[in-house]
N, C-alpha and C positions, 0 to 999 in steps of 0.2 A: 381648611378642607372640610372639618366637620359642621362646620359651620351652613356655609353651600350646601354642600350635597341632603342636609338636613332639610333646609328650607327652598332647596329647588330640583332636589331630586338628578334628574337625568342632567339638565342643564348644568346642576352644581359641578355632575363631575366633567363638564366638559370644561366649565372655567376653571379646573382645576388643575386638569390635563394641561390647557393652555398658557396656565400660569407657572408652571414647571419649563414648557417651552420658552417664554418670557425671560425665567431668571436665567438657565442657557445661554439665550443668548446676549443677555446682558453679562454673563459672566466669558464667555467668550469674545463680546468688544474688548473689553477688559482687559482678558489676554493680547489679544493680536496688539492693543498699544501697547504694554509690557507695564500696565495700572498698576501700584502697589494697593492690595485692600488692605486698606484701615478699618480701624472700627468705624468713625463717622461713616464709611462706604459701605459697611455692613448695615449700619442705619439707614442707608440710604436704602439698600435695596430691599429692604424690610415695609421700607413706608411703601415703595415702590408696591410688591406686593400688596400692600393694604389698599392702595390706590386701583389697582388694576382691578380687583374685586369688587371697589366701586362703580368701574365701567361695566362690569357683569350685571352687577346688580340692577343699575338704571334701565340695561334694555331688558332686563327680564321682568322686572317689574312693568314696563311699555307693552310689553309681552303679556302680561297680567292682563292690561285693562286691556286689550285689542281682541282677547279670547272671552272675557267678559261681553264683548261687546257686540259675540257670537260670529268672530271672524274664525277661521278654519285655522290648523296649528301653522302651516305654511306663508299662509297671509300673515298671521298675527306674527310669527317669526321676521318676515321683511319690513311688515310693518313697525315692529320694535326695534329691529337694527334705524331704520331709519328716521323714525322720531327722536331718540336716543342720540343721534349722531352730532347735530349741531352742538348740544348740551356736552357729549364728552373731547369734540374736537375744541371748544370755547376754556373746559377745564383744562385741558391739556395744555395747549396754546399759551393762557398765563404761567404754568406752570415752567413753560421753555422758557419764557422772555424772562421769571425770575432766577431762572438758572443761569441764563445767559448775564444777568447783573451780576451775581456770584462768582461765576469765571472772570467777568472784566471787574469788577471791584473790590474781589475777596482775596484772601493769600491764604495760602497752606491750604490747612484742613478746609476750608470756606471754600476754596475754589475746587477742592479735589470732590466736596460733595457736588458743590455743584453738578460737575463733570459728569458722574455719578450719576445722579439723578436724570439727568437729561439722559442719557444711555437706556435709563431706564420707564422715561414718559415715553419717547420714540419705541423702542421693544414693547412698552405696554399699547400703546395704539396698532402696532401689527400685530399683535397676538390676540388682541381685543376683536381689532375690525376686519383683519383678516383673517386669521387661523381657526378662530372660535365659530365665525359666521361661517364660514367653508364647512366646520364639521358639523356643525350644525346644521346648516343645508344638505348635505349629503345626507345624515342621520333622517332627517322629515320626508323628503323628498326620493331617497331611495327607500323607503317604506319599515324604516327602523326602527323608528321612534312614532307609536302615530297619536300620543295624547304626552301631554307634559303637566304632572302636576307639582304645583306648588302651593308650599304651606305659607301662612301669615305669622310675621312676629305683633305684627299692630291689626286689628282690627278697622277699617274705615271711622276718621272721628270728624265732631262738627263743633267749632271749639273758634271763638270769636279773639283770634289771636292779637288782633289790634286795640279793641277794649284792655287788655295784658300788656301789651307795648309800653306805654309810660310806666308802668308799676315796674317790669322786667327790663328795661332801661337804666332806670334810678337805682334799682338794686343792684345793677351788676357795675353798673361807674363807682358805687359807693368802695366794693370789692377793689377796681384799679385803685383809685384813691388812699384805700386802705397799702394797698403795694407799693405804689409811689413812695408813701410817708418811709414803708420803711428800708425802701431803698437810699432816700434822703436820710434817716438815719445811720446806715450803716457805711455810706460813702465810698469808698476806694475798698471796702469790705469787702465789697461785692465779686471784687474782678479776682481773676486766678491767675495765674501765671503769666499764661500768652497776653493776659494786659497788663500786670503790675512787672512782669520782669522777672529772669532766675536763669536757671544753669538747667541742661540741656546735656544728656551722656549718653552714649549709647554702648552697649555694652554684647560680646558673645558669649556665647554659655552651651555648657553640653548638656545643663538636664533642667529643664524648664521648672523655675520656683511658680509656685501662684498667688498670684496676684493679690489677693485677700492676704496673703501672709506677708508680700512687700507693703503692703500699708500698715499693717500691722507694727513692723521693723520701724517703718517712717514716725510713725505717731511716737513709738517706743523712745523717739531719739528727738524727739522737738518739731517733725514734720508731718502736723495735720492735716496740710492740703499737699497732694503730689498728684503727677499726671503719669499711668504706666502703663507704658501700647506694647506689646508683642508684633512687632512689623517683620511682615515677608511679603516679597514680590508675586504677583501670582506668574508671572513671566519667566522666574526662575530665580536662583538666590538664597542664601539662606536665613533661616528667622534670626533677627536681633530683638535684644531689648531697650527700650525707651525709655528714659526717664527724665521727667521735667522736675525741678523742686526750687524752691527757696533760692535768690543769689546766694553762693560759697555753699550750698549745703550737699551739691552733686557728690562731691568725694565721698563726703562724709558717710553719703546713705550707701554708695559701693562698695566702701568696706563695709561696713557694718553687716550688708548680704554676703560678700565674701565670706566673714568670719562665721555669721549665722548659719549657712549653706557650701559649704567648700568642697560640695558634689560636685554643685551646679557649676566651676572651673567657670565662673564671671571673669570675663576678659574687656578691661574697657578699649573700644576701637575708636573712638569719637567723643567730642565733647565738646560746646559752644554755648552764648552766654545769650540770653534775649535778653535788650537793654529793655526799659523803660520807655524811652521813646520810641522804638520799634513797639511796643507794646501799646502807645498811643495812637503809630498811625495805623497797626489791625484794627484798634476800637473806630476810628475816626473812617476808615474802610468802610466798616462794618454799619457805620452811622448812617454813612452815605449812600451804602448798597439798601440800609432797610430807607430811607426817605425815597430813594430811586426809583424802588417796586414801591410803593404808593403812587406816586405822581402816573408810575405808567401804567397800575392798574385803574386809576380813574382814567385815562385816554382810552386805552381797550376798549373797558364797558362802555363808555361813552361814546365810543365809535362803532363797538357791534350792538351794545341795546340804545342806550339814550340817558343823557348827561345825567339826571336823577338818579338812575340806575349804579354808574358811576360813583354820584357822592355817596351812595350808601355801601358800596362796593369798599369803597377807599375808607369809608369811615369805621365800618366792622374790623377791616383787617388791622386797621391801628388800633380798635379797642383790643382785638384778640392779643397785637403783640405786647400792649401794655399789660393785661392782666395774665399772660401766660411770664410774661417776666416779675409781674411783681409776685406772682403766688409761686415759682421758682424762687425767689430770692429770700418767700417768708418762710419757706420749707429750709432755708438754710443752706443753699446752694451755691454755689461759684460759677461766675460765668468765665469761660473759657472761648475759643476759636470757632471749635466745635457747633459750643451752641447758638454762635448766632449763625450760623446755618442751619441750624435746628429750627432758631425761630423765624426765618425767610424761609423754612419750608413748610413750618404753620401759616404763612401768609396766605403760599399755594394753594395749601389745602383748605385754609380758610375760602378762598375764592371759589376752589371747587364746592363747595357747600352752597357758596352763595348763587354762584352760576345757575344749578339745580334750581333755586326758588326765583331765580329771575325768568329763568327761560318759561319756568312755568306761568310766571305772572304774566310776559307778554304772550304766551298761547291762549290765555285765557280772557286779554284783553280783545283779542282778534275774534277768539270765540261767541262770547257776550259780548256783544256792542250797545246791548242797552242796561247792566250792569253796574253800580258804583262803583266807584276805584276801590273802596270799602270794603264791598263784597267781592269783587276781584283778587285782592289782596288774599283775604281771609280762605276764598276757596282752593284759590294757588298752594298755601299753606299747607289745608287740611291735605289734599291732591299728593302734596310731597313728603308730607310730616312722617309715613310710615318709611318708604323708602331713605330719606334722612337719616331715619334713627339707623335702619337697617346699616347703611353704608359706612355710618359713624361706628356704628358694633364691630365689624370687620375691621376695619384700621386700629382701632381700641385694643382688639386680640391680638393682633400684629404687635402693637407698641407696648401691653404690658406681660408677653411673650420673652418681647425685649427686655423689658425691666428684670422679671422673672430669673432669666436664664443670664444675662448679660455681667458685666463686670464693669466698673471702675466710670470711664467716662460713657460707657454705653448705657448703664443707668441714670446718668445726667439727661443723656438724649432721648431716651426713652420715656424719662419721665416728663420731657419738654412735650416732648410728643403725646401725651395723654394726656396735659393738662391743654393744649393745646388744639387737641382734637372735639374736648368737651367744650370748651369755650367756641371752637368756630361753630360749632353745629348751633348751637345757641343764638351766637351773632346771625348766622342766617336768617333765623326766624323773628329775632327780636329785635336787631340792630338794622342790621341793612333793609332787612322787608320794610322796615317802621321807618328809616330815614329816608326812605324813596316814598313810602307814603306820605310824610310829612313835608319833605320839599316838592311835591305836588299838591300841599295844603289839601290834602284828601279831595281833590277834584281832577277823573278821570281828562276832562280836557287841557288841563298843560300836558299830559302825557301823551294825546291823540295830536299835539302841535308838531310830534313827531313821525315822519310819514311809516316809520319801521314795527308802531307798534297802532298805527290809527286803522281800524276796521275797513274792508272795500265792501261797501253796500252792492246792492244790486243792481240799483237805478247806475251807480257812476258804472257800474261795467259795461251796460250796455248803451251808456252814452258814448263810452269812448270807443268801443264799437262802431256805432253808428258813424262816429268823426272820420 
């Protein structure tokens, strides 16, 4: 919020307003299905949040250049909604079809994000494109608001990003490479519970222990990796505790809080075992659900911009998911359920980054018709690079918020999400911008072979006219 209302003043607080409406109503789908929130759900609508501010951001920034360009605040208002539009309905859009992978290919927690998040793309596009634009209309228009200013975090730059390409390329593979090794290193190391296997309890309690202090107990007793959720229904029901640990060690760690805390009247109601092979076919799930969102986000872009587009689409998102896992895993982390919906929601987001630099590249390819792909590229960049950074900053606060204030597997998530959000912003500009330049061998006409991004001169209009 402070963030916004900082650098956009009247506007900020109106996507501010709107995104209160937002979480509402995404917390009231919720209820009416009788959702249990977990923490991965609380994740979820966190990112959500960082997300919707991203939609803010883009038409205000549209909004920037429109008043720039000495259009009145009313114009420049319609005009920013709907420049803006294709660019957040395109982000949004992949963002459904990879939730909808999650729901049909995930279990548990995977699939309950999913769920989640889609709840909350759909609530941020009505709060975005309807409720914000409505009050915003009203505000200009019934003579409320009659000037809107906004501040700049970036100053306008001119910065030959492709010249950088190969050098920012090399560097950041060397970085996955560096993850890989030591993921190959540590092997079966890696995974936690929900993939290697363990015991599963759940337990009632009259006076809530914290959670810092169960780990605490866990480590004290032989168990350095444990998984511990405080679940209640938001539909109704009361709060249980969870706890995942070690095969045979579930008892062990319920007494031992028994005996520590015998305030807290720990009553075990529940208790089950996740095999090893159930732990294979979530990884093998999980495998599938991330290879799935690849293949269909090269169809997508290749179907709304153009096959180039596409490969570099596809290619960023797998660089992001490799080095968001390899520099998770060198931080010393364990992959759990959780995070591989964590990191199919960095894909997301990863896309929505790139969406932003593509849509601009084909605006600009339509614009300049006589252009090099070169200079196209570069100008696209410079055009998006403030707002980029701007949108990446908001999601950023959202996720180390998270980190911040969070506990146990929320700081897993949070941190996926941070390392995850710096790398896609990156890939944007270095990965997929440069892999579409280079599978058009820097030559604007294989990309004009395509009629969605090839300029209408003037002669063909009026020839076809004249037909």
């Amino acid at each position: 919020a402070a963030f916004m209302i900082t650098f956009y003043t009247t506007g900020g607080l109106v996507a501010v307003a709107t995104l209160a409406i937002n979480i509402l109503i995404i917390l009231g789908v919720m209820a009416s299905f009788g959702a249990t929130m977990t923490l991965p759900g609380l994740a979820g609508i966190v990112l959500t949040i960082g997300m919707a501010v991203d939609a803010n951001i883009l038409i205000f920034e549209r909004m920037r250049e429109e008043l720039a360009a000495g259009k009145s605040l009313a114009a420049a208002n319609e005009s920013g909604y709907f420049k803006a539009l294709l660019t957040i309905l395109d982000a949004h859009a992949v963002q459904l079809i990879i939730c909808a992978i999650m729901i049909w290919l995930g279990q548990g927690p995977i699939k309950g994000f999913g769920v989640t998040l889609a709840i909350g793309v759909v609530s941020t596009l009505f709060s975005v494109l309807v409720t914000a634009h409505l009050v915003m209309e009203v505000l200009i228009e019934g003579g409320w608001l009659k000037t809107l200013r906004m501040n700049q975090l970036l100053k306008d730059i001119n910065v030959d990003f492709v010249k950088w390409g190969k050098p920012a390329f090399i560097g950041s593979w060397l970085v996955v490479l560096l993850g890989v090794g030591v993921i190959a290193y540590k092997g079966n190391g890696i995974f936690g519970i929900d993939f290697s296997g363990g015991d599963v309890v759940t337990a009632s309690y009259k006076q809530k222990i914290e959670i810092g202090k169960i780990r605490e107990i866990a480590k004290a007793n032989g168990m350095p990796e444990i998984n511990v959720t405080y679940v209640n229904a938001i539909g109704g029901g009361g709060e249980t505790l969870k706890l995942e640990t070690p095969e045979g060690k579930a008892g062990l760690l319920l007494g031992a809080l028994q005996k520590s805390d015998p305030q807290a009247a720990l009553e075990k109601i529940g208790e089950n075992y996740i095999g090893a092979s159930i732990g294979s076919e979530i990884l093998w799930n999980a495998l599938k659900a991330i290879g799935v969102s690849l293949v269909v986000i090269l169809l997508y872009i290749a179907f709304r911009f153009e096959f180039g587009f596409g490969v570099g689409a596809m290619f960023s998102s797998f660089h992001d998911i490799l080095m968001t896992v390899g520099i998770f895993v060198l931080f010393g982390h364990q992959f759990s359920a959780p995070m591989v919906a964590a990191i199919l929601c960095i894909v997301g987001y990863s896309m929505n980054e790139t969406v932003v630099v593509f849509d601009r590249i084909r605006e600009e390819l339509k614009l300049n018709p006589t252009g090099s792909l070169r200079d196209i590229v570069n100008l696209a960049i410079n055009k998006v690079f403030a707002r980029t950074i701007m949108t990446a900053s908001t999601t950023l606060l959202a996720a180390v918020a998270l980190f911040i204030f969070g506990g146990g597997v929320l700081k897993d998530i949070s941190f996926t999400f941070m390392v995850g959000i710096i790398t896609s912003t990156f890939s944007a500009i270095f990965i997929a911008a440069q892999v579409f330049y280079w599978w058009h061998k820097g030559d604007r006409k294989h990309v004009e072979a395509h009629q969605d991004v090839a300029p209408t001169y003037e002669w063909q209009g009026s020839s076809k006219a004249s037909e």
